[in-house]
Structure formats: C-alpha cells, structure tokens
C-alpha positions in Angstrom: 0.0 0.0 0.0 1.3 3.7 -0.7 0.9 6.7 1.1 -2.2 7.7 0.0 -4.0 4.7 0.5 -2.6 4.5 4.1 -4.1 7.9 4.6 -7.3 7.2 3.4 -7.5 4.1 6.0 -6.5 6.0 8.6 -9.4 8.7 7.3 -12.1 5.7 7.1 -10.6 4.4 10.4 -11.6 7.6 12.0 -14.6 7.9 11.0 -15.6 4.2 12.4 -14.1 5.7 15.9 -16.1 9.0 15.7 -19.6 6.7 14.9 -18.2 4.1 17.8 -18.2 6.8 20.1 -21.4 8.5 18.6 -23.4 5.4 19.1 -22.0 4.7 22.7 -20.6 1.2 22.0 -17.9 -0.2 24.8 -15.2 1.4 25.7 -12.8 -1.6 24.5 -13.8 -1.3 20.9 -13.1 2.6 21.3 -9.3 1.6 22.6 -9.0 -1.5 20.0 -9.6 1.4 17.0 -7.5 3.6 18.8 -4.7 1.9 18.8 -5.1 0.1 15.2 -5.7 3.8 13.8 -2.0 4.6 15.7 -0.5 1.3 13.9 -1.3 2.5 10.6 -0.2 6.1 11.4 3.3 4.4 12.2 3.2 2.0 9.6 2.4 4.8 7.1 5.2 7.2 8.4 8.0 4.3 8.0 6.8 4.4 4.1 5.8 0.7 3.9 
C-alpha cells in the first residue's frame, strides 16, 4: 500500500471511531480502533 491509501484508511478508520463513540458502544472497541488507527499512522510514516 502507498501513502495515499494508508491515509485514506486512517481517514475511514476515523470515521468508524467518531460513529463508535457516537453510538456509545464499549469502551474496549473505542481503545482496540484507537490503537489500530495509531499502527497505521506508524506503519504509514515508515513508508511501507
């Protein structure tokens, strides 16, 4: 995946938080998109 795409996941990733939050669902779920959205952010900045 390049750049771009990686920034588009993290876009769509953030979205899926913001509605997670929006519709009140458990706080876990909140962390586990938290941290995959982080990952990519990394994984994105080492240009893999």
């Amino acid at each position: 995946m390049n750049a771009k795409m990686m920034g588009w996941a993290g876009i769509v990733l953030g979205v899926l938080v913001a509605l997670n939050v929006a519709l009140g669902w458990s706080d876990s779920l909140q962390y586990l998109w938290a941290v995959l959205v982080l990952i990519l952010g990394i994984w994105s900045l080492m240009g893999k």
